[in-house]
N, C-alpha and C positions, 0 to 999 in steps of 0.2 A: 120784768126780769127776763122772759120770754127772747125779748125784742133785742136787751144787750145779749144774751146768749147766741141769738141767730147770728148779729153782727161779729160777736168775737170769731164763730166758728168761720165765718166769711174770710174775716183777716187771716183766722188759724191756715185757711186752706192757702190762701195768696202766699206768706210765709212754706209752708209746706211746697210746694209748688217751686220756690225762687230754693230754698234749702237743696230740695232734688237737683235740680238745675244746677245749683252749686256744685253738689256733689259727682255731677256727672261729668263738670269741668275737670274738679278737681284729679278724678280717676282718669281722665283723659289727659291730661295734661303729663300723668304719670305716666302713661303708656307709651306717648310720645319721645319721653325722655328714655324710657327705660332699657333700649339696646346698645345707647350709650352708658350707660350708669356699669350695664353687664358687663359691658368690655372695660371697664374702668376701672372697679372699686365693685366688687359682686355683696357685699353688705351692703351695700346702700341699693345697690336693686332689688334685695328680699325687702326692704322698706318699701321699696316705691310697689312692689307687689302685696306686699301689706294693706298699704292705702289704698291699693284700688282695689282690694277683695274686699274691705271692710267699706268702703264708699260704696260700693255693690250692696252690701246687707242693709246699709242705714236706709242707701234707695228703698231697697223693700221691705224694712219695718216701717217708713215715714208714707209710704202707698198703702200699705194696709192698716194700720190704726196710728202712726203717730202719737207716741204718749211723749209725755213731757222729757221721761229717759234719752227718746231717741233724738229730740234736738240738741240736748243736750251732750252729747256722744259725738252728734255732726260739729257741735264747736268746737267739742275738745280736739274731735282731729284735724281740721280746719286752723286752729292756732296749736297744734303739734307740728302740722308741717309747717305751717308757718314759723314757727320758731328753729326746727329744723336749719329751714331755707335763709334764714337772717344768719343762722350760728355759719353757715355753708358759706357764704358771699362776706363772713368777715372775720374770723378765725380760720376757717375752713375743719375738717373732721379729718381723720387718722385714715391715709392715703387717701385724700382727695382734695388737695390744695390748689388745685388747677383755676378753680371760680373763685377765691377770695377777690373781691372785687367787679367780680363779674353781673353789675345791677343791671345792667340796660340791655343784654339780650334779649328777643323778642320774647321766648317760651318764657323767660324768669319774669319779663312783665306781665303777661297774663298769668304765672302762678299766683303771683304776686295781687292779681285783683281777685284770681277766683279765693282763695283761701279767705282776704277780709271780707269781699262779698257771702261766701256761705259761714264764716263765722258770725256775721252781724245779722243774716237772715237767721242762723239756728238760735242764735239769744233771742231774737225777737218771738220765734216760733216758740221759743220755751216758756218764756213769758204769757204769753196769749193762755198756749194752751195751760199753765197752770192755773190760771183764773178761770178758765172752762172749768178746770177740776174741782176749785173750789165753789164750783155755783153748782156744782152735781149735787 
C-alpha cells in the first residue's frame, strides 16, 4: 500500500507541476491579449483580468497543498475559457464580433493548446489525488 501511495503521490506531483505550468500560460496568454481587449470591448478585459487573478490563486493553492478542490477549479476555468474562446471565434459575444472566425491567429493557437493542455493535466491531477484521499 506504502509503495502505490508513494507512486501516486509522484504522478500527483508531475500532474501538479504541468496544471501550474498550464495555468501560468494560461494567465499569460491573457495578459498578452489584454490591452487590446481594453481598447476594444472593456467587459471582456475584466474577464481576461479575472482569469489571470484566479490562475494566480489556483498557482498557489496547487504549490502549497493541492487538494483535489483545486484541480478541479484549474479545469473548470481552463474549459470556461475555453468555451468562452469557441463561443468568441463562432458566434462572437455582444460588441466583439471582430474574431468570428478568427482560428488560425498565432495567440488563439497557443490559447487554444494551453487551456486543453491545463484542462487535461487538472482532470488528471484530480483523479490522482482523489485516490491519495481515499487510501488516507
Amino acid at each position: 500500500m506504502t509503495k502505490n501511495r508513494e507512486q501516486l503521490r509522484g504522478l500527483l506531483n508531475t500532474r501538479r507541476f504541468a496544471t501550474t505550468i498550464g495555468l501560468a500560460g494560461l494567465a499569460a496568454v491573457h495578459v498578452m491579449d489584454l490591452p487590446g481587449k481594453w481598447a476594444e470591448t472593456q467587459y471582456l478585459a475584466f474577464g481576461y483580468i479575472g482569469v489571470i487573478v484566479l490562475s494566480g490563486l489556483l498557482i498557489e493553492r496547487l504549490l502549497q497543498a493541492g487538494r483535489p478542490a483545486d484541480y478541479l477549479i484549474s479545469a473548470g476555468l481552463s474549459l470556461a475559457v475555453l468555451a468562452g474562446f469557441i463561443v468568441n471565434r463562432t458566434v462572437g459575444m455582444p460588441g466583439a464580433m471582430d474574431d468570428i472566425g478568427n482560428w488560425f491567429e498565432p495567440l488563439a493557437l497557443l490559447s487554444l493548446f494551453v487551456e486543453a493542455f491545463t484542462a487535461y493535466q487538472a482532470v488528471e491531477g484530480y483523479r490522482i489525488a482523489k485516490r491519495l484521499v481515499a487510501l488516507a
